[in-house]
N, C-alpha and C positions, 0 to 999 in steps of 0.2 A: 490705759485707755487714751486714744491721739484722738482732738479732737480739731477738727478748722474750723476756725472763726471768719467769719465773711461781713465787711462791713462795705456794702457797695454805694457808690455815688453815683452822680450822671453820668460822669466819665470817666471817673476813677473805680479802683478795688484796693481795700486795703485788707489783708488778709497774716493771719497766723497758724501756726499749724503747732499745738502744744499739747507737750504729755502729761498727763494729769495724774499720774503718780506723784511725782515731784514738781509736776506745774511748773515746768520747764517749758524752755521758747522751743523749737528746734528747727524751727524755719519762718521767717515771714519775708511781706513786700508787698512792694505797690506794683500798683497798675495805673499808669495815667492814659490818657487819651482816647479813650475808647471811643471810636467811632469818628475819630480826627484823626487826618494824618500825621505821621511819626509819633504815633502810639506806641508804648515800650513797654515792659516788667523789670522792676528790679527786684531781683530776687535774692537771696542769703539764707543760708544753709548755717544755723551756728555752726562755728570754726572752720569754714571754707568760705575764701575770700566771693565778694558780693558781684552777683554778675547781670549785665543790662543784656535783655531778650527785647531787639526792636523789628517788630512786624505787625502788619495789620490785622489789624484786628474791630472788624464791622460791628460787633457788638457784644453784651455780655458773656452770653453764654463762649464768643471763641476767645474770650478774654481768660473765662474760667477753664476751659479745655488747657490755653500755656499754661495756668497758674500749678493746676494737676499734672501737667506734664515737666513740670521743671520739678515740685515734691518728688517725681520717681525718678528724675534724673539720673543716670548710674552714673555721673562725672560729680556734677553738682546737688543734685538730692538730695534728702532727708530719708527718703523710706522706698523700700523697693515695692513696693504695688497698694494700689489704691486699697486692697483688702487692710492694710494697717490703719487706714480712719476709719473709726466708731462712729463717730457723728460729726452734725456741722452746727454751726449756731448761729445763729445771721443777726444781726445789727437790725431792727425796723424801727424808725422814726417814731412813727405816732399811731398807736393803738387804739386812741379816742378810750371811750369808756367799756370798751368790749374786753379788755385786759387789764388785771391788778397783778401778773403775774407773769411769766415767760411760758410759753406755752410748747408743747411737740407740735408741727403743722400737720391739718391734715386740711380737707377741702374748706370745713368752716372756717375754720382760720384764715386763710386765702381769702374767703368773701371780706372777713370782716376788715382785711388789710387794706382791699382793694376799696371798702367802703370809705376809708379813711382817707384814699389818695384827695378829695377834695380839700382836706384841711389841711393838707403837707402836699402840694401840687409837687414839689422839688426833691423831694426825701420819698415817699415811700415807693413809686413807681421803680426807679433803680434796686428800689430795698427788694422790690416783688421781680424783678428783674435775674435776681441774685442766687433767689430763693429756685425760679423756674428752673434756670440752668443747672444747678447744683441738683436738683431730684430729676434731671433728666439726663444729667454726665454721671451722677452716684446711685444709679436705682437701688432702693432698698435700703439706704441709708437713712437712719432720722434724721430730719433738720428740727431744728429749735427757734424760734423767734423767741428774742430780750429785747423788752421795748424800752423808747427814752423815758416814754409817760409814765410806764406800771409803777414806778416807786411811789410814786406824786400822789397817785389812785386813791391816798391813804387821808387825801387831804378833805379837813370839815367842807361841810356848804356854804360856809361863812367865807373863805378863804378863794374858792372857786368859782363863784355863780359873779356875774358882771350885773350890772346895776340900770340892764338894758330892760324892757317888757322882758318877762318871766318866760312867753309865749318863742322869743327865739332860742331860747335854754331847750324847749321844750319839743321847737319845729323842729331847729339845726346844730344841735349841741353845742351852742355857741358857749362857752366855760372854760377857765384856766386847766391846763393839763397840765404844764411844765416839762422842761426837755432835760437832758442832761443827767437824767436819773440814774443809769447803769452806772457812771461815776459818783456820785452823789451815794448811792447805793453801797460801792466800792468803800467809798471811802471812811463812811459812816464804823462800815464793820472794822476797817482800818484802824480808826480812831478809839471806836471800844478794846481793841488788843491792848491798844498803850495808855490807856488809862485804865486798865484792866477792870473791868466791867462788862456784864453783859451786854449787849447791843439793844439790849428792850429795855435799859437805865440809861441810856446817854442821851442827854440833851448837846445837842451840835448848832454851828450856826459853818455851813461847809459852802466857801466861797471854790468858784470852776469858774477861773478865771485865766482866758485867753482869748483866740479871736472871736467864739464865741463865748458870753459867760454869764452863768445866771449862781444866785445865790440861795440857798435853800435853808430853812429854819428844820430841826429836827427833834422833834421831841418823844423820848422812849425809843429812840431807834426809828420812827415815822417818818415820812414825811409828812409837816403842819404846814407849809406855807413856804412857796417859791416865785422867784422873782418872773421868770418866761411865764407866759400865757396860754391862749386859744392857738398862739404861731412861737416860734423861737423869736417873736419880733419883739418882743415886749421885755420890759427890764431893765437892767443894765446898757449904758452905751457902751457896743461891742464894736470891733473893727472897722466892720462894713454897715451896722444894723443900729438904726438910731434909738432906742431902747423907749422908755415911757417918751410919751409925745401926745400934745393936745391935739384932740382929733380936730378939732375945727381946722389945724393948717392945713389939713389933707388936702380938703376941698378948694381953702384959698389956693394952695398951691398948683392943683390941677385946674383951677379956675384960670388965673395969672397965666401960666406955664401951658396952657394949650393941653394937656396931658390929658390919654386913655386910663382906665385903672391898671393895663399892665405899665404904662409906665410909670407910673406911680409906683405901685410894687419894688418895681425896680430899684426905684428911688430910696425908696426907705432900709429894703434888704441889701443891695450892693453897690452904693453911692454914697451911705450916711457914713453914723461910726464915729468913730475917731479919723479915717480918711477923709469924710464930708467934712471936718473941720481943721484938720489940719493942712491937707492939701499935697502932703508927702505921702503918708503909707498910711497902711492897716496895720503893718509890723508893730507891736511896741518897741522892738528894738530897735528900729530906723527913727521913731519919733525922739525916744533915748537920746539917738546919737545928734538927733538933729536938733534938740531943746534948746541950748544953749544959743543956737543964733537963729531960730525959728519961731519967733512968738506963736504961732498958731501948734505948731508942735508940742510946745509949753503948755497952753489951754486945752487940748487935743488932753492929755497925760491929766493935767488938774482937774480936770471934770469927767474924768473918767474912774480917776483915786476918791473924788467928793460922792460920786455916785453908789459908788461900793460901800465907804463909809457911811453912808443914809442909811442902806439899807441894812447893816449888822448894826447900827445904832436902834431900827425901828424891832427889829426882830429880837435884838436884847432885853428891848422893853416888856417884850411880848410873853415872853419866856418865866415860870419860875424860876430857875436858876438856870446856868449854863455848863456845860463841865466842858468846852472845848472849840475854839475858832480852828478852824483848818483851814490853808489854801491850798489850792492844788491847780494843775493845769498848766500849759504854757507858761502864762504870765505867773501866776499865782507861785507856780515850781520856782522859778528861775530869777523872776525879779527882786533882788534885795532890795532896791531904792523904793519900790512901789507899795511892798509890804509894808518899810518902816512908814511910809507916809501916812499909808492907811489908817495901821493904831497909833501913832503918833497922834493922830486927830480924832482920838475917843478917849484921852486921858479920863475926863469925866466918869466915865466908866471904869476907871481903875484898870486900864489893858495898860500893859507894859511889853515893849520889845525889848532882848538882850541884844544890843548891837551884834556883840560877838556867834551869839549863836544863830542868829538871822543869818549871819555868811555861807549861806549853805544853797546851791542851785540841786533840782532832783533827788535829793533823797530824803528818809523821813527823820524828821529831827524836831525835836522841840524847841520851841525861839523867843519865847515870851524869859520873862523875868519870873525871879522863885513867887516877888511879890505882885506880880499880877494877879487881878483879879478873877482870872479862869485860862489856864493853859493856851496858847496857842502853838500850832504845830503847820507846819508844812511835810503833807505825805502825799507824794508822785499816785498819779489816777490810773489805774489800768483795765482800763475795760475793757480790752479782749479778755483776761483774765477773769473778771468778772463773769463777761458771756461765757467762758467757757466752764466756768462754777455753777452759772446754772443749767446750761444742756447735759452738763455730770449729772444735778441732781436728777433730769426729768427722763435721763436715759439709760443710768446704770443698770 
């Protein structure tokens, strides 16, 4: 069974086309630019070389017409007619409380997305974007929506309800949802394989760490409690997104600063971060490379490792035991320097890095020491694969 996976943006499309016998890749690629000009596809066909398609492309749906027409490519293609995909599975942002689970769409589902675009103004509208075109270039194909929320769904009331009158829980579903779940998810059952146990016995503490990155407590296979909130704004300080923040600066700051709430918004989502403070990049690797003669770059990196560290120190507390730290993501995959700092700075806890085994970017490996006090591991996040694990279950 071939299945596409569709994860749409504003402007972008990132997409896979996998066969789920052996859950092999056998095409993917981007889409940037939609709707700007010198909008392109780069597209790859496993084992034929990757080829850029630059044309205009006014909006989603003629974005997804290339995407489907380079898969049947007869030069560079993967599959000769559209009849070889089963299904699609779409990437949707935020589900709110209407989903603990990935769902097959049909028209209710459509409402309850579109109900959602208020609390994810930037994510779900592309996501419903994605979704249109694909049931109206595929008629008669299932689509699938796997949300970022539904893993989080699992969390107490203790853990999600904010400390505001009860009465906007109630009006506006004002409440922690947490994002990043489809990886979190991924990973969790990941981490069960190699410490062989079932996935409804593991307690995890699974750090998704990149440009954005939240950290999630998991208990029995659950999600207990995650660092994102009501928006992906809350948490960790992320690239662009200044993570926990007293609310009182909002105000001072749009007070001072002349500011509208969208600019504000703005302010917080694509101006903070580790960029609002160091002044170079959102990159970690550009801060990396610029530490050494960049003091804000240095601070930018240190309160970014201190932050992470907070929080698997608060969640270790939290926990009867733990059987496993994981990082995964960008950062998380790739950064040697950043990992060792991080447990480095929870001896107290008895965590241990093996220098030598920490030397590892992207694949899954164990990295802690024999004599640590609960495994850690770095395992690569894949959540196309994920999405297309569950539109398998919901469509076979």
């Amino acid at each position: 069974m071939n299945i596409l996976v569709i994860n749409c943006g504003s402007s972008s499309l990132k997409y896979q086309l996998i066969d789920m016998k052996n859950e092999n890749v056998l095409a993917k690629g981007l889409v940037e630019r939609i709707g700007i000009e010198g909008s392109q596809i780069k597209h790859e066909t496993i084992g034929k070389e990757e080829v850029k398609i630059q044309e205009a492309m006014k909006d989603h749906k003629r974005a997804l017409e290339l995407v489907l027409n380079s898969l049947t490519d007869k030069n560079y293609g993967a599959i000769a007619s559209l009849d070889e995909i089963q299904a699609v599975g779409h990437r949707v942002v935020h589900g709110g409380e209407s989903f603990a689970d990935s769902v097959v769409i049909d028209d209710q589902v459509m409402k309850a997305i579109n109900d959602n675009v208020e609390v994810a103004p930037l994510h779900n509208p592309p996501n419903i974007m994605g979704i249109e075109a694909c049931s109206e270039l595929m008629k008669g194909v299932p689509q699938v929506a796997v949300f970022d929320t539904a893993f989080h769904q699992t969390m107490p009331e203790k853990n999600y309800i904010y400390a505001l009158p009860y009465e906007y829980y109630q009006k506006y579903k004002i409440r922690r949802y947490g994002f990043h779940g489809t990886s979190h998810k991924f990973i969790t059952e990941e981490a069960a394989k190699l410490l062989n146990k079932p996935v409804d016995q593991v307690n995890l503490i699974t750090c998704h760490l990149g440009n954005g990155s939240s950290i999630t407590s998991v208990v029995n296979g659950k999600s207990y409690d995650t660092t994102m909130g009501f928006t992906p704004l809350e948490g960790l300080v992320m690239g662009t997104r200044t993570g926990d923040l007293d609310p009182a600066i909002i105000p001072f700051i749009m007070d001072k600063e002349n500011m509208n709430p969208n600019d504000m918004n703005t302010l917080l989502n694509k101006k903070s971060g580790v960029l609002g403070i160091s002044g170079v990049s959102s990159d970690f690797r550009d801060l990396e490379d610029a530490a050494s003669s960049e003091h804000r770059a240095q601070l930018a990196l240190d309160i970014f490792e201190a932050k992470v560290r907070k929080y698997i120190g608060a969640y270790y507390g939290t926990m009867d035991h733990v059987d496993g730290i994981i990082f995964t993501a960008g950062v998380g995959e790739n950064s040697i320097s950043m990992r060792e700092s991080i447990i480095a700075g929870l001896k107290n806890l008895g965590l241990k890095i093996d220098s030598e085994r920490n030397n590892v970017r992207g694949k899954a490996q164990l990295i802690s020491t024999d004599d640590s006090s609960c495994p850690i591991f770095v395992i690569p996040t894949n959540e196309e694969l994920m999405i297309a694990k569950e539109t398998l279950e919901l469509t076979k």
